[in-house]
N, C-alpha and C positions, 0 to 999 in steps of 0.2 A: 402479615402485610408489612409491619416495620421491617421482620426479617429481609425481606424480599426490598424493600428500599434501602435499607444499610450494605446489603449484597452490591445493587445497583449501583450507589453512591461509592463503595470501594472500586469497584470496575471504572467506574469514573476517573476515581484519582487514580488509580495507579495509570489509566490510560493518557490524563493529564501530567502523571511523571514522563511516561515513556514518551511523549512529543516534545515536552520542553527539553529532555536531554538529548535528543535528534535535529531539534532547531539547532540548542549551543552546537550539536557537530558540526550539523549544513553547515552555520555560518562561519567555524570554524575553519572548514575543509572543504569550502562551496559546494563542488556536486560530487565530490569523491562518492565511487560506484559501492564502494565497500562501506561506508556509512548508512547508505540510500538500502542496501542489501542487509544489511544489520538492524535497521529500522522496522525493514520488511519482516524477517524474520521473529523479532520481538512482537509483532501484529500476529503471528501465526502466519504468516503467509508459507507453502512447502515453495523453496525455492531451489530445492534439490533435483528435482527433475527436468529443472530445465537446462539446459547448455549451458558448457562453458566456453566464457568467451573470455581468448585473451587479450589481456588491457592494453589497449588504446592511444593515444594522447587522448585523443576525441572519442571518449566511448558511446557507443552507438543506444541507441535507444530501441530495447527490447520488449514491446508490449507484453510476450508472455513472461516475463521476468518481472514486471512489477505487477502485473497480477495474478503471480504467483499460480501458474498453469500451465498444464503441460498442453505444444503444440496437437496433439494425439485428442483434448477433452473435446466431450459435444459440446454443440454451442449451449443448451441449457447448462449445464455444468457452469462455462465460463459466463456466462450472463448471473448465476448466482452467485460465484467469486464475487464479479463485480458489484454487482449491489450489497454484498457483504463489507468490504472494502470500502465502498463509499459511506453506509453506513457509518463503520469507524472513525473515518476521516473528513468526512464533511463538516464544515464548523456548526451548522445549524445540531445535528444528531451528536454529535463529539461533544458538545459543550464547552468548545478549547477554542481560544481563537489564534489564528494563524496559521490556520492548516487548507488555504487557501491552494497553495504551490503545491500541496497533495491532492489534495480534490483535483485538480488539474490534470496531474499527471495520469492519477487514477482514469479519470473519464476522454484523454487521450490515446489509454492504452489503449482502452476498449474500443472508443472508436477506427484505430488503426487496423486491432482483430476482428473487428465488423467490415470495415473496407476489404481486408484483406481475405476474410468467407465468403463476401459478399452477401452480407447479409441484410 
């Protein structure tokens, strides 16, 4: 049981590393895609199979891109990304705060790829 909560509590902090050093990015580099994409990846997210898009001024906002899905998955599939990801990132379950502006984008995404199955 301790094992299993010292496991826990490292998942924690290193997950607590990898958001405070993607906050200093954001706020370094505002919404730079390659940041936002670098974060994603450090989460696990595969962002390889989706599209590439080239940059922008205004880069566009790609639901399957931030959660990490290829346009091809079922919707079960992308409904368990998503509550994977949310998980992660919600401040209540994350333990972290300030992960606010991720929760968001998270549950934007998905609601764009629910509009957009009709589902």
């Amino acid at each position: 049981m301790e094992e299993r909560f010292n496991r826990i509590k490292r998942m924690q902090q290193n997950l607590a590393y990898e958001l405070q050093a993607f906050m200093a990015d954001l706020f370094t580099s505002a919404a730079d895609p390659a940041v936002i994409i670098g974060f994603a990846q450090r989460l696990g997210m595969d962002i390889s199979a989706t599209e590439r898009v080239v940059a922008s001024p205004q880069p566009a906002f790609d639901p399957y891109r931030i959660l990490g899905c290829d346009r091809s998955m079922p919707q079960e599939q992308v409904r368990r990304r998503y509550l994977d990801l949310l998980r992660k990132v919600h401040p209540d379950t994350a333990g972290i705060k300030g992960t606010e502006y991720l929760t968001q984008l998270v549950t934007e995404a998905f609601k764009k790829v629910s509009k957009e199955r009709g589902w």
